[in-house]
Backbone as numpy.savetxt, mean C-alpha at the origin, in Angstrom:
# Nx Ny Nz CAx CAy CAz Cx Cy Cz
-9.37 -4.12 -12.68 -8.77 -2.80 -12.46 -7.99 -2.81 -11.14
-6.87 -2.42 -11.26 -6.02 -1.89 -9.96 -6.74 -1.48 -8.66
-6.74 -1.47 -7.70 -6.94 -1.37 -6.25 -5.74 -0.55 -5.44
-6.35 0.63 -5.04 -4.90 1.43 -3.88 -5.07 0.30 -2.47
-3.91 0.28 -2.31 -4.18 0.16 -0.46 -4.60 1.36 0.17
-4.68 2.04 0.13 -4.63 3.76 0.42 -5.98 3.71 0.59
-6.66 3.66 1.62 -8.20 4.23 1.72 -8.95 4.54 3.10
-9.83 5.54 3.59 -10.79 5.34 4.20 -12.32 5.56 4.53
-13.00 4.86 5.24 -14.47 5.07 5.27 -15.05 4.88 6.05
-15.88 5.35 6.88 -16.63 5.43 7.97 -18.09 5.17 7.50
-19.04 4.93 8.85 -20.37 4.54 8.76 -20.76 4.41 10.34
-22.66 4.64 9.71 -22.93 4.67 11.44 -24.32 4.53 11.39
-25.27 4.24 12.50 -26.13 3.74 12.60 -26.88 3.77 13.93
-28.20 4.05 13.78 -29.10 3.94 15.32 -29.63 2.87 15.40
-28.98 2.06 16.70 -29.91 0.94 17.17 -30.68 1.47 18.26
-31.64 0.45 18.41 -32.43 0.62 20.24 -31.16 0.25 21.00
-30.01 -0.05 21.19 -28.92 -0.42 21.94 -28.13 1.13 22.01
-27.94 2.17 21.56 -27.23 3.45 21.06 -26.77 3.27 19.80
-25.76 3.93 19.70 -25.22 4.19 18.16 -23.82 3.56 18.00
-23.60 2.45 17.30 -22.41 2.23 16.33 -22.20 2.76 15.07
-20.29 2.69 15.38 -19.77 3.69 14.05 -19.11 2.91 14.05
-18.56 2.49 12.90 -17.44 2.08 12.09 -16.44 2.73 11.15
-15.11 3.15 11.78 -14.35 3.64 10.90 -13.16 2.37 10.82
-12.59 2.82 8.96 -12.38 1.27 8.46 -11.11 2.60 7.63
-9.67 2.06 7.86 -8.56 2.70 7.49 -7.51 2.02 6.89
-7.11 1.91 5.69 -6.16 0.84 4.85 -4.90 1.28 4.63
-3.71 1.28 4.89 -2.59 1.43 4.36 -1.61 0.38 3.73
-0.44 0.73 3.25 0.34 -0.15 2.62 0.84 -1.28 3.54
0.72 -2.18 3.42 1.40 -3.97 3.67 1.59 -4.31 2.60
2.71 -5.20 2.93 3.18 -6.67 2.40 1.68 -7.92 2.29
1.32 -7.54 3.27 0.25 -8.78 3.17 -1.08 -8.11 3.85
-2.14 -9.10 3.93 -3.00 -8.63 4.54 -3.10 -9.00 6.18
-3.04 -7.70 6.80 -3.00 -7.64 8.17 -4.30 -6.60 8.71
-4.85 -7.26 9.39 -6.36 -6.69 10.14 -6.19 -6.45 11.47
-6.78 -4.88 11.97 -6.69 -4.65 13.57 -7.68 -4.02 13.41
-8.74 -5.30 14.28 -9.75 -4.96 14.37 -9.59 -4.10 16.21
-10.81 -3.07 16.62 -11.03 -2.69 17.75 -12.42 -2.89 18.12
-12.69 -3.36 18.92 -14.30 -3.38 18.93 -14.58 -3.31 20.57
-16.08 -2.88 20.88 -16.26 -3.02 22.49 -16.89 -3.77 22.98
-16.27 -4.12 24.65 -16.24 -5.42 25.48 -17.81 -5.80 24.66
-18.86 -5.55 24.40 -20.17 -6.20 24.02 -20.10 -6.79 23.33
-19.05 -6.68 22.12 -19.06 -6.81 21.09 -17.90 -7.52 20.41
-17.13 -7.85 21.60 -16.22 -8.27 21.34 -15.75 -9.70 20.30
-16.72 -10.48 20.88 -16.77 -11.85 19.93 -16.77 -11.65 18.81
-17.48 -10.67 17.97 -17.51 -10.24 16.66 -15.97 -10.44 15.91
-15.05 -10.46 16.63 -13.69 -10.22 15.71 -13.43 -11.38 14.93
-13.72 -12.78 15.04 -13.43 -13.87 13.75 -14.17 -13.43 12.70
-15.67 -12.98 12.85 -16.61 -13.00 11.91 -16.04 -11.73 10.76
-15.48 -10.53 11.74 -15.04 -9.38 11.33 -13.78 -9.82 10.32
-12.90 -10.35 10.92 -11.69 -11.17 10.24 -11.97 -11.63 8.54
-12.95 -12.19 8.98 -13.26 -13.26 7.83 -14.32 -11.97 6.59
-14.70 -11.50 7.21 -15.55 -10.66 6.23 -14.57 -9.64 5.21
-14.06 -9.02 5.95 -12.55 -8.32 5.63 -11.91 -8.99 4.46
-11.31 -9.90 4.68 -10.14 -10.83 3.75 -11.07 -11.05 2.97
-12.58 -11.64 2.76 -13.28 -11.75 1.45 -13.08 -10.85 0.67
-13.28 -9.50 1.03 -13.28 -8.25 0.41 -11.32 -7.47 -0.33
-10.64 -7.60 0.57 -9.69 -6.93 0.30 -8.48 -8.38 0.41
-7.17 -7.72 -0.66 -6.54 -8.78 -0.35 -5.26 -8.18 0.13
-4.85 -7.13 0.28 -3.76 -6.69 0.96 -3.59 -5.28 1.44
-2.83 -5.08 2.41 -2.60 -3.98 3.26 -2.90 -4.32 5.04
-2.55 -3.13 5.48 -2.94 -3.18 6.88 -4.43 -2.16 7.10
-5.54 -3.15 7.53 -6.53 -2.32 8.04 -7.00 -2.37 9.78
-7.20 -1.04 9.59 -7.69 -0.71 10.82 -8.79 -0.83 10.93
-10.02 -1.39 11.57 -11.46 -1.16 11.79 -11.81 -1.25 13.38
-11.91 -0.13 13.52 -12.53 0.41 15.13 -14.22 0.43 14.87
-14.59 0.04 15.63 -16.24 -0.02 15.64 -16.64 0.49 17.54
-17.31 1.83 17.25 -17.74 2.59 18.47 -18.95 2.21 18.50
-19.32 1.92 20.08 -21.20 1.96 20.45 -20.95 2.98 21.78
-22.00 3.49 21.30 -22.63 4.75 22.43 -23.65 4.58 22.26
-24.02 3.75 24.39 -25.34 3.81 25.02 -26.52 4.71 24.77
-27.50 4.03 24.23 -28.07 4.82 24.02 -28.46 5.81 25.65
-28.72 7.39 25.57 -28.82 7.92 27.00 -30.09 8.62 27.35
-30.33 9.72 26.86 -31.46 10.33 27.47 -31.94 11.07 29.04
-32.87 10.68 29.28 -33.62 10.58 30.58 -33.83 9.42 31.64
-33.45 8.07 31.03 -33.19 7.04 31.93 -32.68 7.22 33.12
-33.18 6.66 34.23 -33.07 6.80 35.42 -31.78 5.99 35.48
-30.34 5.85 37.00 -29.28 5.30 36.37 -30.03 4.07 37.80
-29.59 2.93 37.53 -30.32 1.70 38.15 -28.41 1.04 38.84
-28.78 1.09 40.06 -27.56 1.09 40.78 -27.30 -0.60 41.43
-26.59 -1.33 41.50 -26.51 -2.58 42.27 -26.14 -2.53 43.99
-27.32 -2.01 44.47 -26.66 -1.55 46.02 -26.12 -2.83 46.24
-26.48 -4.14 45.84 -25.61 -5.18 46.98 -23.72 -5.23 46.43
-23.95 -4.63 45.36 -22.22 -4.75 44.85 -21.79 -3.31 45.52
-22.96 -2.23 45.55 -22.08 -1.03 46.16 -21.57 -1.10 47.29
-22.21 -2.43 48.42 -22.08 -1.94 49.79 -20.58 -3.88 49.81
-20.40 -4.31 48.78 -19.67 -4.85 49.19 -17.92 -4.28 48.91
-18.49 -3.34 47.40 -17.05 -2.39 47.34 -16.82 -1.65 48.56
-17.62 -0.76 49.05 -17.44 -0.19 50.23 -16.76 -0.70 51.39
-17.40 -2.02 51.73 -16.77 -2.64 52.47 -15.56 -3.32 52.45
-14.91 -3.88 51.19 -13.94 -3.78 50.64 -12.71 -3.03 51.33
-13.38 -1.34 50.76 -12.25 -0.19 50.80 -12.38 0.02 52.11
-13.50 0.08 52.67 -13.02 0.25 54.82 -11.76 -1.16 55.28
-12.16 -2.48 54.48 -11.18 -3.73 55.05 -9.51 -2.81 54.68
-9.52 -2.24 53.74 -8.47 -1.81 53.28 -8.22 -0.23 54.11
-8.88 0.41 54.37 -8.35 1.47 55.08 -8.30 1.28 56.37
-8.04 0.19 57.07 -7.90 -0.01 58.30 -6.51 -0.52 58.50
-5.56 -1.05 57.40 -4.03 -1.10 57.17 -3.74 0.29 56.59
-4.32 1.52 56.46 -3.56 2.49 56.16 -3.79 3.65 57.41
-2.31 4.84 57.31 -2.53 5.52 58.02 -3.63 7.01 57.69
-3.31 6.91 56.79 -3.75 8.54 56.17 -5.03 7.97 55.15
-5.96 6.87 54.84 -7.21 6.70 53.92 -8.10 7.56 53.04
-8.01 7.88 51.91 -8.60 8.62 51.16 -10.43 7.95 51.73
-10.73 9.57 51.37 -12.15 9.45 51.42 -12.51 8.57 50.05
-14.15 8.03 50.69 -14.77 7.46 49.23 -15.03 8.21 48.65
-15.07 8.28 47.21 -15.50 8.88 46.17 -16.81 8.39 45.53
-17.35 8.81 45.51 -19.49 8.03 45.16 -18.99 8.12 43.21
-18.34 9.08 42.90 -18.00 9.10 41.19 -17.31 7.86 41.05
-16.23 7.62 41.96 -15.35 7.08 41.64 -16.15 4.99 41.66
-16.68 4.98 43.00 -17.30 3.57 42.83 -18.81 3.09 42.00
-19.34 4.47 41.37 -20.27 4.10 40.40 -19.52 3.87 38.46
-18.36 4.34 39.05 -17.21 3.37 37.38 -16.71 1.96 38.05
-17.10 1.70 38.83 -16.63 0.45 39.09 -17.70 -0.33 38.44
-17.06 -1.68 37.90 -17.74 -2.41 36.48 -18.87 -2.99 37.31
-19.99 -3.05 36.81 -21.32 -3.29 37.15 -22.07 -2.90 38.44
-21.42 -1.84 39.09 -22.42 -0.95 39.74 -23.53 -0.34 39.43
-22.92 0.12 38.02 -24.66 0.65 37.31 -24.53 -0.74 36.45
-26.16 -0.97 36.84 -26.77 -1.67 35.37 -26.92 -1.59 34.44
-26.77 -2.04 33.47 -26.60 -1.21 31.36 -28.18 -2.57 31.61
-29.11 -1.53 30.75 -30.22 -1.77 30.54 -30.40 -3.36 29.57
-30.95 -4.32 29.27 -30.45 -5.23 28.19 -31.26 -5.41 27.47
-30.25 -5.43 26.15 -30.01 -5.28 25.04 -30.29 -6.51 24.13
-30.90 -6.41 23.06 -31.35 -7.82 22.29 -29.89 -7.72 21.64
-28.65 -8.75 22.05 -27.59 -8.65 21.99 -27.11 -9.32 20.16
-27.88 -10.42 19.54 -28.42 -11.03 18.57 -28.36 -9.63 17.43
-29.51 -9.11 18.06 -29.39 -7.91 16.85 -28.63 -6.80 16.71
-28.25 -6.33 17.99 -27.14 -6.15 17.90 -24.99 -6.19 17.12
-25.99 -7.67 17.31 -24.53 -7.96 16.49 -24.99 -7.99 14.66
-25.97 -8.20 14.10 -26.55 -8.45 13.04 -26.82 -7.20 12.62
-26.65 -5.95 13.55 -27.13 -4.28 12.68 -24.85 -4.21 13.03
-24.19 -4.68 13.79 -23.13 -4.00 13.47 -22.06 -4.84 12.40
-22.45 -6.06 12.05 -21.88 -6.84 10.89 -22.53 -6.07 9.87
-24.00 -5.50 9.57 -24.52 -5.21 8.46 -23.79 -3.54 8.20
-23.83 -3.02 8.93 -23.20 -1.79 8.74 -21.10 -2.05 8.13
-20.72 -2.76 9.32 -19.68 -3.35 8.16 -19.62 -3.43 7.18
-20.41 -4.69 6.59 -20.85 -4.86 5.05 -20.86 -3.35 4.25
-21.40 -2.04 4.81 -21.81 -1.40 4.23 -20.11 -0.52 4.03
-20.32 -0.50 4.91 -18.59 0.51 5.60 -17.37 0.07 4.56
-17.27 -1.47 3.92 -16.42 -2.40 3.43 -16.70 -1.83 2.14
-17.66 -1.89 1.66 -18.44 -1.68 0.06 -17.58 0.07 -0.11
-17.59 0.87 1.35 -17.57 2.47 0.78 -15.62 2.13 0.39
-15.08 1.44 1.48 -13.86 1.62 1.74 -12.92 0.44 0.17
-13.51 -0.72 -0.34 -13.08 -1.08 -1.25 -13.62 -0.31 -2.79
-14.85 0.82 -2.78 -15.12 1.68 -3.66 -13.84 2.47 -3.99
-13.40 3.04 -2.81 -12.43 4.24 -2.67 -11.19 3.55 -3.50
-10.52 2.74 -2.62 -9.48 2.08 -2.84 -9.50 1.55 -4.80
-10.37 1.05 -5.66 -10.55 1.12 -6.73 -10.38 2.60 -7.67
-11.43 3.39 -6.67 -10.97 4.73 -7.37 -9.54 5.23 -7.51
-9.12 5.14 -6.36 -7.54 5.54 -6.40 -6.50 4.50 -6.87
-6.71 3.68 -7.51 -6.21 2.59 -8.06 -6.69 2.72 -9.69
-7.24 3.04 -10.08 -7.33 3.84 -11.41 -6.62 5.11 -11.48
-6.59 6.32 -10.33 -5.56 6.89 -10.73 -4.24 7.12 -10.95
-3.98 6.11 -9.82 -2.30 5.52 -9.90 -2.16 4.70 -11.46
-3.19 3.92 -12.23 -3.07 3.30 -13.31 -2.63 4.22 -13.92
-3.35 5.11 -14.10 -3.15 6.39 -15.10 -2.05 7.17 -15.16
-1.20 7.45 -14.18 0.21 7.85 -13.60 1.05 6.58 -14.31
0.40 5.25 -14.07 2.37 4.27 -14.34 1.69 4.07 -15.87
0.44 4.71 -16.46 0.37 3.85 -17.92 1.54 5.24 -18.83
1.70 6.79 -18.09 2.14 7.77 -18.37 3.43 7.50 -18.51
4.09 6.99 -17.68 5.35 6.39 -17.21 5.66 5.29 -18.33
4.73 4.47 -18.16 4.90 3.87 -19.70 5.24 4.21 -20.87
4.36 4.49 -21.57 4.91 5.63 -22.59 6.53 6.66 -22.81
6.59 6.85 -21.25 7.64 7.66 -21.40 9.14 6.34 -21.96
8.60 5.23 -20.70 9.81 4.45 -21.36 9.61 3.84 -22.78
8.63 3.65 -23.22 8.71 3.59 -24.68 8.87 4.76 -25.88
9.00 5.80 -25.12 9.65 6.59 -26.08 11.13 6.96 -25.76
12.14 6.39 -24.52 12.89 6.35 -24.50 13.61 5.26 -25.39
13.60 4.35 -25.43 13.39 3.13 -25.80 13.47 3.40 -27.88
12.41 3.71 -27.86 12.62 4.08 -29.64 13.91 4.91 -29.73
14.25 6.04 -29.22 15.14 6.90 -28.98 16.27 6.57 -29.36
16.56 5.66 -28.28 17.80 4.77 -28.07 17.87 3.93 -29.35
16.57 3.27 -29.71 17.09 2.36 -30.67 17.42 3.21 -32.51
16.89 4.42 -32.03 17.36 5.12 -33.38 18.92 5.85 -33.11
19.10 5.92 -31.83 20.84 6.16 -31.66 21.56 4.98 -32.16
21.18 3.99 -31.61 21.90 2.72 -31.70 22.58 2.09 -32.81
21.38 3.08 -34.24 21.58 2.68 -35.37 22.71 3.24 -36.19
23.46 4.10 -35.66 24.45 4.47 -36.22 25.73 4.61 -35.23
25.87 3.46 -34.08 26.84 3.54 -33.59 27.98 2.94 -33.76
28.08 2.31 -34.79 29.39 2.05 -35.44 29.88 2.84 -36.60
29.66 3.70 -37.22 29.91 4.68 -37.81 30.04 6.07 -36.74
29.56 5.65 -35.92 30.08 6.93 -34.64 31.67 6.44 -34.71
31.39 5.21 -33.72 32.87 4.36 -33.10 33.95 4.57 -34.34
33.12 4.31 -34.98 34.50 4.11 -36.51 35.36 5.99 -36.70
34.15 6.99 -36.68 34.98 8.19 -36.87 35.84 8.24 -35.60
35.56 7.97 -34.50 36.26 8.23 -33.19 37.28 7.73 -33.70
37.58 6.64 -33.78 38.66 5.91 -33.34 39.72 5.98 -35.21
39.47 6.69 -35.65 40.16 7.37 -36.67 40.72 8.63 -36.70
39.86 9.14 -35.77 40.08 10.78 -35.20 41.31 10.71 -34.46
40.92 9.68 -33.14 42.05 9.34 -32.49 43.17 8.98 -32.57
43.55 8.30 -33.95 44.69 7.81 -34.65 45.43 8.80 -35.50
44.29 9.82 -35.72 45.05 10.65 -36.89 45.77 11.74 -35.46
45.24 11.69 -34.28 45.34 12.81 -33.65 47.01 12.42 -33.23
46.81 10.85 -32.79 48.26 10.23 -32.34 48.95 10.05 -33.39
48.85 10.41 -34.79 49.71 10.35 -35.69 50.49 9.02 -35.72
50.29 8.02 -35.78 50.69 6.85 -36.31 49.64 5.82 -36.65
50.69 4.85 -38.10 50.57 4.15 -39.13 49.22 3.40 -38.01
47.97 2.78 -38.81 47.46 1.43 -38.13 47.01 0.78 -39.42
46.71 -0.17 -38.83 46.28 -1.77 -39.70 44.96 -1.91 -39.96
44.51 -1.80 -41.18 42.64 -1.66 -41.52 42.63 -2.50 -41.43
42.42 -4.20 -40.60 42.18 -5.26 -40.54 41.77 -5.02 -39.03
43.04 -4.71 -38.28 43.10 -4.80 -36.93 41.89 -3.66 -36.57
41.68 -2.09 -37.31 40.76 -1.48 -37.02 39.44 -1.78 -37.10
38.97 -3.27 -38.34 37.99 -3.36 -38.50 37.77 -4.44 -37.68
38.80 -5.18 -36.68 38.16 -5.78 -35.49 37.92 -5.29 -34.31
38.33 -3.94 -34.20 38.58 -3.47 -33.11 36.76 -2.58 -32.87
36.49 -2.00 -33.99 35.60 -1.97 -34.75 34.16 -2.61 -34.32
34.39 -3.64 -34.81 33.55 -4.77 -34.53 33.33 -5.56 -32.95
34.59 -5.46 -32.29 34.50 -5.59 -30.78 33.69 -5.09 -29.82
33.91 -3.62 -30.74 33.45 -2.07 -29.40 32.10 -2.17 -29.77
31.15 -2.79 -31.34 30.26 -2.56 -31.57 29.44 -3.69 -30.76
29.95 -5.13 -30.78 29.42 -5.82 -29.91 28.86 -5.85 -28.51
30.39 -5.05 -27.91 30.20 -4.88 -26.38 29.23 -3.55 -26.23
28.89 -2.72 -27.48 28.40 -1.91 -26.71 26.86 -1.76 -27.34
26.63 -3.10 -27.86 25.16 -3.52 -28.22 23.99 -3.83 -27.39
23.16 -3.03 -27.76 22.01 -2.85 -26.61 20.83 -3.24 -27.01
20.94 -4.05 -27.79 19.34 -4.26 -28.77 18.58 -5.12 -27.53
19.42 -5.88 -26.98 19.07 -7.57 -26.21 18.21 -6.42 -25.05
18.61 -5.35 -24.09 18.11 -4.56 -23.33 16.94 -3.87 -23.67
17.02 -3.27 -24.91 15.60 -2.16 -25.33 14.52 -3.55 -25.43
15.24 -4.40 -26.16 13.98 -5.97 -26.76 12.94 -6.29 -25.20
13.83 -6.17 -24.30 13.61 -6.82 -22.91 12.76 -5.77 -22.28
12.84 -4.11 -22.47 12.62 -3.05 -22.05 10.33 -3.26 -22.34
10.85 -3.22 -23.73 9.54 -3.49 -24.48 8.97 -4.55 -23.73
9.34 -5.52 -24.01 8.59 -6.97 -23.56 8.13 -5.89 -22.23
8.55 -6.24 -20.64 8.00 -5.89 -19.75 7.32 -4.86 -19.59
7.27 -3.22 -20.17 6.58 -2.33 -20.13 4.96 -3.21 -21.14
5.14 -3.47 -21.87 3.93 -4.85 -22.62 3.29 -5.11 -21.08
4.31 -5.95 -20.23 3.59 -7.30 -19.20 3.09 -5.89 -18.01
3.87 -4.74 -18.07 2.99 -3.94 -17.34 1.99 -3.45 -17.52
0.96 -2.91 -19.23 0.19 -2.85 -19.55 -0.87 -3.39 -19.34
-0.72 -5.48 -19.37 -1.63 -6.03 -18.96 -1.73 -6.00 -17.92
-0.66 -6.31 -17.06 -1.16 -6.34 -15.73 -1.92 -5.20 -15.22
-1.94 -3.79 -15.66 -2.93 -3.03 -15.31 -4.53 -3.00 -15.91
-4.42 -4.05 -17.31 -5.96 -4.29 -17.70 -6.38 -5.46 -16.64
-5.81 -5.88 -15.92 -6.56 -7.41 -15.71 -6.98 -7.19 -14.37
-7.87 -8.13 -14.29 -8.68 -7.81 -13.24 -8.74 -8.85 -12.00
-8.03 -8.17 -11.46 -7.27 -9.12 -10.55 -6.25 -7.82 -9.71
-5.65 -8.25 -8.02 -4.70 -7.84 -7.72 -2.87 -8.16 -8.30
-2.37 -6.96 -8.58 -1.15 -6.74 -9.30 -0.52 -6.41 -8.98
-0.29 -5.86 -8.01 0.95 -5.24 -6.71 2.31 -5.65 -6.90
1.96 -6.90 -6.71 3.23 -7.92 -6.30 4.01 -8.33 -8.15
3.01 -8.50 -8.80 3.61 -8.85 -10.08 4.23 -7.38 -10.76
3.47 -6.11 -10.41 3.94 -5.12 -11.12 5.13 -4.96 -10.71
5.77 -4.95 -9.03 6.63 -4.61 -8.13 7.71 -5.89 -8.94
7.37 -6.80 -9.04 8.33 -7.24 -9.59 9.08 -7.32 -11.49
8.25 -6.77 -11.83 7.81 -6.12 -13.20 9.02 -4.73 -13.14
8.89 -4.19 -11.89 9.74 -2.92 -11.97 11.25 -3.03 -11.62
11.13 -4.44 -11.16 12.66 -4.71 -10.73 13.37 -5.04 -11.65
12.95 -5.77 -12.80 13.18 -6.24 -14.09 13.02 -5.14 -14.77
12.66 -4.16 -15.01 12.86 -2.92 -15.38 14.27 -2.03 -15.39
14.26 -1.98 -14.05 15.55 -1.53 -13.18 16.43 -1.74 -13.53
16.44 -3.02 -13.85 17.77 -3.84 -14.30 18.30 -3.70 -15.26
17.35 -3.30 -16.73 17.59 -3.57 -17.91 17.99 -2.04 -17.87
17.83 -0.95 -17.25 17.98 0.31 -17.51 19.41 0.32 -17.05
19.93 -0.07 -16.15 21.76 -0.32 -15.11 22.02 -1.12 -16.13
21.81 -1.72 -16.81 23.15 -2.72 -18.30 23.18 -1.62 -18.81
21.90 -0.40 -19.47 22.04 0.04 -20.75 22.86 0.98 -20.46
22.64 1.53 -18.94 23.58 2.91 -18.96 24.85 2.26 -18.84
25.16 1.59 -18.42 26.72 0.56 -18.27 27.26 0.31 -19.72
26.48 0.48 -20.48 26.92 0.33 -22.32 26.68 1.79 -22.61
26.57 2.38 -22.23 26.18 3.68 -22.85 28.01 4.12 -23.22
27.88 4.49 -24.57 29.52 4.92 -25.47 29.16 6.41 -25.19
28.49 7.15 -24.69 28.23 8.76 -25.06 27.72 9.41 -23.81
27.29 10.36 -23.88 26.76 11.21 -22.95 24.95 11.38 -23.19
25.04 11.16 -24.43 23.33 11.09 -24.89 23.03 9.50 -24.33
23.49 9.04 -24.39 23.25 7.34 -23.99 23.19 7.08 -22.84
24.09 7.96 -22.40 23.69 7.84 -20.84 23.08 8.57 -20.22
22.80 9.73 -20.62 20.92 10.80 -20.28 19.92 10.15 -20.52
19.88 9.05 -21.84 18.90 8.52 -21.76 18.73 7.27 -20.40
19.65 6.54 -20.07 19.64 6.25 -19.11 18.80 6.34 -17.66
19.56 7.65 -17.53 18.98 8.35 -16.10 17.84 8.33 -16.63
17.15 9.49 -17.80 15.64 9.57 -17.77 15.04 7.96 -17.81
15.57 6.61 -18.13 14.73 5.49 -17.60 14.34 5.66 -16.54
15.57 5.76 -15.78 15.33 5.03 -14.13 14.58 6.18 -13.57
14.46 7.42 -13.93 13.73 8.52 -13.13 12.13 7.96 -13.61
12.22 7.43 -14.90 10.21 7.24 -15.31 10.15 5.61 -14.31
11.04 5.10 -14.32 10.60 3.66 -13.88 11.15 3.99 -12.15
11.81 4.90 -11.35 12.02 5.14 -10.49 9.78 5.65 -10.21
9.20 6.51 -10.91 8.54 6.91 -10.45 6.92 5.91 -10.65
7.44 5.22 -11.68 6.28 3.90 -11.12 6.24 3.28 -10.09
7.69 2.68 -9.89 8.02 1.56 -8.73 7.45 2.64 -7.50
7.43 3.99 -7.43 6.60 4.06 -5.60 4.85 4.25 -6.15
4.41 4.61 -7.03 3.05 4.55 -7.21 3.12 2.79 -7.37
3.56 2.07 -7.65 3.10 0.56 -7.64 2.96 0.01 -6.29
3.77 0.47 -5.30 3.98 0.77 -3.99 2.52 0.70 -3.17
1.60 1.35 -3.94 0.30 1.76 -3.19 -0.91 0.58 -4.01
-0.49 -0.18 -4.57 -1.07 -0.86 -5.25 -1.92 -2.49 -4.75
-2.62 -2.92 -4.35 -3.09 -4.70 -4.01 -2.25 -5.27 -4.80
């Protein structure tokens, strides 16, 4: 079954470390492209993250940000006086080249990186509760993406249909377009009032019926709306084959209106390219 790129899903979890969340966001690519975000703790995680990802999905751009918040409470905050008193000393070496020296700020040098101590953390499990929550986060976000990939099926199988009933249409016009051509171009002769040659009319006849034969187009029309059918039973990603499925579509619809002898022939036309105009952007959202 079809797959949207189109999806998202979040997840979250209490460790003894605080709380990680994982939000996991898919849009349309060409290929598969991953931006992962994760924090300084946790950082190493991104090959493993990489690799877990691409098992699961095979195209689009995803986003996966993964938040931890310390766990907090009532904990007392545990300070590094020997790093506080060497920042300090630091900023006096430095306010002795200035004229005007901002006061210290006590807020400002307890954000300085490892002044406070972060309590430690069985870092191991850590990483083993925020890969597992992944796992879980991946399962909600390739659920989704299936769901909405059945409904886009359901939209281009509609679209389908429509071009196969254009398609019959045409081929029941088709069937009497030399007996069209033939009154025209008798009409036209009687209108210009002069003599012609029933030899020369019945090649002329036969010319206009050739050039303006469309069987080879509807034959071709069929076949691929067919190869789009399967490709929406099969189970597998189809993106790329449908997308090119619609270009070959496209094509065969620009000959027919280019042969079109009438004004009905060429309405039918347009209504192709408007049903196969409106697959090609739902295929758009497709793996």
């Amino acid at each position: 079954m079809p797959a949207s790129m189109t999806a998202f899903a979040t997840r979250e979890t209490i460790t003894n470390a605080g709380a990680l969340c994982w939000e996991l966001r898919s849009v349309n690519h060409r290929y598969l492209e991953i931006q992962p975000r994760l924090p300084e703790p946790l950082r190493s995680l991104e090959p493993e993250v990489r690799e877990r990802i691409a098992a699961v999905l095979g195209r689009g751009r995803v986003e996966c940000t993964l938040r931890l918040t310390r766990a907090g409470g009532s904990r007392a905050i545990e300070v590094d006086e020997e790093l506080v008193s060497t920042v300090v000393r630091a900023c006096h070496t430095i306010d002795d080249h200035l004229i005007n020296p901002a006061r210290l700020n006590s807020l400002e040098i307890l954000g300085w990186p490892g002044v406070v101590r972060e309590p430690e953390v069985d870092s191991d499990a850590l990483r083993e509760a925020a890969l597992d929550l992944l796992d879980t986060a991946l399962d909600d976000l390739a659920g989704q993406r299936v769901a909405e990939g059945e409904r886009l099926a359901t939209l281009i199988r509609e679209r389908c249909q429509r071009v196969t009933e254009c398609v019959a249409s045409e081929r029941e016009n088709a069937a009497g377009l030399t007996e069209r051509l033939c009154v025209r171009l008798r009409e036209r002769l009687e209108q210009l009032d002069v003599e012609h040659d029933p030899g020369r009319l019945e090649q002329e006849l036969a010319w206009q019926a050739q050039r303006l034969d469309v069987s080879e187009e509807l034959d071709r029309l069929d076949t691929h709306v067919a190869a789009v059918e399967a490709a929406l039973a099969a189970d597998e990603p189809v993106g790329r084959r449908l997308d090119f499925l619609m270009q070959e579509l496209h094509r065969e619809a620009n000959t027919l209106g280019s042969k079109a002898a009438d004004t009905d022939r060429a309405q039918a036309s347009v209504e192709l390219k408007v049903a196969i105009e409106q697959m090609r952007e739902q295929v758009q959202n497709l793996e």
